[in-house]
Structure formats: C-alpha cells, structure tokens
N, C-alpha and C positions, 0 to 999 in steps of 0.2 A: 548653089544648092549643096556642093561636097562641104563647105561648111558650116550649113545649118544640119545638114545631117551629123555631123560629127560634135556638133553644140548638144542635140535631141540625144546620141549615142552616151554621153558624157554626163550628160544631168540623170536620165536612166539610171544608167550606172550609180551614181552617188544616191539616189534614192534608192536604189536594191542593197546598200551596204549597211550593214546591221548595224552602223557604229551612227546613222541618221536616224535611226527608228526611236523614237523615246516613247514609253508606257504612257497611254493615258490616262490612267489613274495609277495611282500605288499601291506597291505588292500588299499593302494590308486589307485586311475585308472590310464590309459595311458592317457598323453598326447603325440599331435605331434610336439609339442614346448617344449624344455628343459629347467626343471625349474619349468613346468607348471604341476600341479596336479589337476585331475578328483575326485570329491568327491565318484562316483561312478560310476560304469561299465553299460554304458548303453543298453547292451548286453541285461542286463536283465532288464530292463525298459518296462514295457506292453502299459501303457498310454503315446500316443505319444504328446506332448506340441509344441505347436510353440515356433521361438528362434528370430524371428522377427516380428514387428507388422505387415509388408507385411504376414508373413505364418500363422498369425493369421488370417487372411482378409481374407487368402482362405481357411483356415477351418472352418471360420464363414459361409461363400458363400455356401462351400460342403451341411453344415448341414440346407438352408435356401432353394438354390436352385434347379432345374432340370437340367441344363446343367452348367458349369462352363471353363474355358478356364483357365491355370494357365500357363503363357508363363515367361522364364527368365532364365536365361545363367545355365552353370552347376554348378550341388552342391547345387543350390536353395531349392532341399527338394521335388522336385515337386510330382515326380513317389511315394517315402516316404511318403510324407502325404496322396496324392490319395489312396495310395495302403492300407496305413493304416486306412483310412478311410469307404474305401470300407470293409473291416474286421469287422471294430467296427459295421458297421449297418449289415453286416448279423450274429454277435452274438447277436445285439439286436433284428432282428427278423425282420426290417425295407425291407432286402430285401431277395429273396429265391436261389439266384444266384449272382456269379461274374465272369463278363465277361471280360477280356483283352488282348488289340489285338496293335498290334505293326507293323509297314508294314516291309518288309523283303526288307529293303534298306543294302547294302553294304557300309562302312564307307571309300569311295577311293579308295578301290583297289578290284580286282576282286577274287574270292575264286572258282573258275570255280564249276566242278559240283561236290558236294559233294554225300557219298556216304549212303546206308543205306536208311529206306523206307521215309513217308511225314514226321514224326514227328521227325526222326532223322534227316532231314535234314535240316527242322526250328526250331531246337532246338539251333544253336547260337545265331542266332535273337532274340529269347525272353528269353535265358538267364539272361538278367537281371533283367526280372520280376519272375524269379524264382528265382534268388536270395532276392528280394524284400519280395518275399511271407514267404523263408524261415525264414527269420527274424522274420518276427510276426505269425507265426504260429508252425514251425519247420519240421525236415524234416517228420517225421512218418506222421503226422496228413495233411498235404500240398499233400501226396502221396495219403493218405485214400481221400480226397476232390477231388481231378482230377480223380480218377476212378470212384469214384459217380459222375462227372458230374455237383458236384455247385460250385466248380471254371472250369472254361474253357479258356485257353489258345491260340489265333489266329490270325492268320495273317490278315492284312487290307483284303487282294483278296478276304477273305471268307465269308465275312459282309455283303455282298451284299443279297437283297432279305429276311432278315429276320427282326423280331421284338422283340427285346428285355423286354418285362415287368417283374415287381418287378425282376430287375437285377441292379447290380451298374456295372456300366461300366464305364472302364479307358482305354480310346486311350493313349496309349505313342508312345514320339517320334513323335508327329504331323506335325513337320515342315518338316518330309519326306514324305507328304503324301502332293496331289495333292490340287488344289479347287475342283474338281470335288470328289474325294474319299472323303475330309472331308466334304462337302455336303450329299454323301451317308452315311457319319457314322451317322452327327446330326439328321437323318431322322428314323435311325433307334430306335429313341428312344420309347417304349412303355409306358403301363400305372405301376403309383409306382415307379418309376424306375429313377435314379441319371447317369447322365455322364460326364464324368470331360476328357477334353483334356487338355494335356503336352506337352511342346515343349520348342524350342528356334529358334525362326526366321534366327539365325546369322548363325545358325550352321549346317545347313542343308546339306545334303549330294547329292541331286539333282543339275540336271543343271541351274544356273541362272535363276531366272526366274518362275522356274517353282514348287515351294512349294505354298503351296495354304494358309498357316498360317497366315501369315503376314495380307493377303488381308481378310480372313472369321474373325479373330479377330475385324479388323476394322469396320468392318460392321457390327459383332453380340455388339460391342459398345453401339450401340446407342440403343438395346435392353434393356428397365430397369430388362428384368425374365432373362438373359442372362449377367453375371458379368466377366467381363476380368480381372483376376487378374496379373499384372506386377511386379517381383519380378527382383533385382537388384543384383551388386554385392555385397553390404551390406546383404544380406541375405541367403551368400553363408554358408554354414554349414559343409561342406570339410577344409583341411587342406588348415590353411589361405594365403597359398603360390598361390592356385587355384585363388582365388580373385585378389592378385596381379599381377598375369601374366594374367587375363583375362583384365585386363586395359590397357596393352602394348598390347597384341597380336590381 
C-alpha cells in the first residue's frame, strides 16, 4: 500500500507540472476562411472597435445623439454595437437602466402556442438579445442585472404608455414593427436617455407593405438631431460568404 501510494503521489505531481500541460489548440485564433489566421480571440475582447467607416458613423451618432436609426442587411454589427454601447454608458454612469425590446414577429412560419408562463414563452423571440448581452457581460453577472431590474427585456406590445428616462434603449428587429408601433417607441423616449433602432427594411417578416421602417427612416432623414445611419454589404462582419449570397439573393 506505502507504495502504491507513493506511485498515485508521483504521477499527481508530474501531472500538476506545467512543463506536461501542452495547449490544445494553438495561440492563433479561428478563422472561417482556411489559411486565414486571427491574431486573437475576440472572445475576449471588452472594447468593442468598428470594422467599417459606416459602423464607426454609428458609433460616433450613439455617443452624440438622442435617437439614432442604424438600418442595413445582416451581419452589419447593428444589435452588436447598440448592445455594446448601451453597456459601456451604463458602466460609465451615463445611464441607470437598459431597456430592450424586440416585437414577437414569427420568421415565416407559425410555432402555434407555446407552452409554459409570459416569459417562457417570449423567451425565443428575444433570444438573441440574450445572447448579445451574454457576450459583453457573461452569463453570472447578465442573471444578477435582470433580477434587479437595470437590464429589462420586452416585447414591442408592452411599450406602450410608459416613459423611459436615463435609460439606453435598443428597439431590435425594427422593420417588424408597424409605423404606428415605431411612432409609439420614438415617443417613449424620456429625459437622459439614448435610443437606437435596428433593422433591415429588406428583411421583414410582415405582410408587404406593412413594416413601418422603411417609411419613419425616411422621414426622421431630414431631422439634423435624428441621424440614419445606412450600412451595406461591405460592412457585413459574419462569415464573408453571408455578404456574397446577400448580393444574389
């Protein structure tokens, strides 16, 4: 037994010496192109950079203006930067809340009635602002925020009747929302308080017609305190195959 224990004591040991430990993978990042090498994992990357002069335009916009509009096909960074943005001013203190609300549009096809109480049942719809959040925040501290109440998560239908001050507020997904609903959001705006709509006019999920983006864009235009920012496919930030099949399709 004293020398099986002293066998187990021995092999421990060379397994806790850092000089057995090998990476397994290497220091270079992923790319989604073969070939192509990431100097780092931007995983861990806290400070969010633009990667075009367009998503520099609308992060200059965020940090200048009250309302901002960032409209342009997928992959553009849009929810990304807003989201990230929205982060950075309530750690600097700019605001005391972050509000984001998404409408509970169906992508085509119908999911009938899901089951489980309100929040489990719009919890697909705004998953991908939870996934958004978890990236620059993570999942512990994103968990401890939504039960205190200074992130809040919601559907368009519930916007209605309130006033938002010192809050940053991110409409996503705008081109699924009516003119009439995105009238009621821009109104909700209070005092101190940042909101930035996301969309893609192309991509809407409504009937013909009747997305309200396209048309309140064009008109908060000609506002100089209200900046419409238009990002392309050159500013697509996804795997660069998304850019090229956005030009056929």
């Amino acid at each position: 037994m004293a020398k099986r224990s002293a066998r187990f004591k021995s092999r421990d040991n060379g397994y806790s010496s850092s000089q057995n430990v090998k990476p397994l993978f290497p220091r270079a990042g992923w790319s989604p192109l073969p070939g192509e090498q990431d100097a780092r994992d931007r995983k861990y990357v806290k400070n969010v950079r633009a990667m075009s002069p367009a998503q520099q335009q609308l992060m200059d916009a965020i940090d200048e203006k009250s309302v901002v509009l960032a409209l342009g096909p997928a992959g553009t960074g849009k929810t990304c930067l807003a989201i990230a943005k929205a982060v950075e001013a309530l750690e600097n203190g700019k605001v005391t809340r972050i509000v984001l609300s998404r409408p509970a549009v169906e992508a085509g096809e119908s999911l009938g009635f899901l089951p489980g109480d309100l929040n489990e049942k719009l919890a697909p719809y705004l998953r991908p602002l939870y996934d958004a959040l978890t990236e620059r925040l993570g999942t512990k501290r994103l968990k401890q925020m939504l039960a205190d109440g200074i992130i809040e998560i919601a559907p368009v239908a519930y916007m209605r009747g309130r006033t938002l001050s010192e809050c940053f507020v991110v409409i996503d997904e705008a081109q699924n929302c009516t003119y009439t609903q995105i009238k009621m959001l821009l109104t909700r705006l209070g005092w101190r308080s940042t909101m930035v709509l996301t969309g893609d006019p192309d991509q809407t999920d409504l009937l013909p017609g009747i997305s309200g983006l396209g048309d309140i864009a064009t008109r908060l235009e000609k506002l100089e305190e209200v900046p419409v920012v238009r990002l392309a496919e050159g500013d697509i930030v996804r795997h660069p195959l998304v850019a090229s099949m956005l030009t056929v399709l």
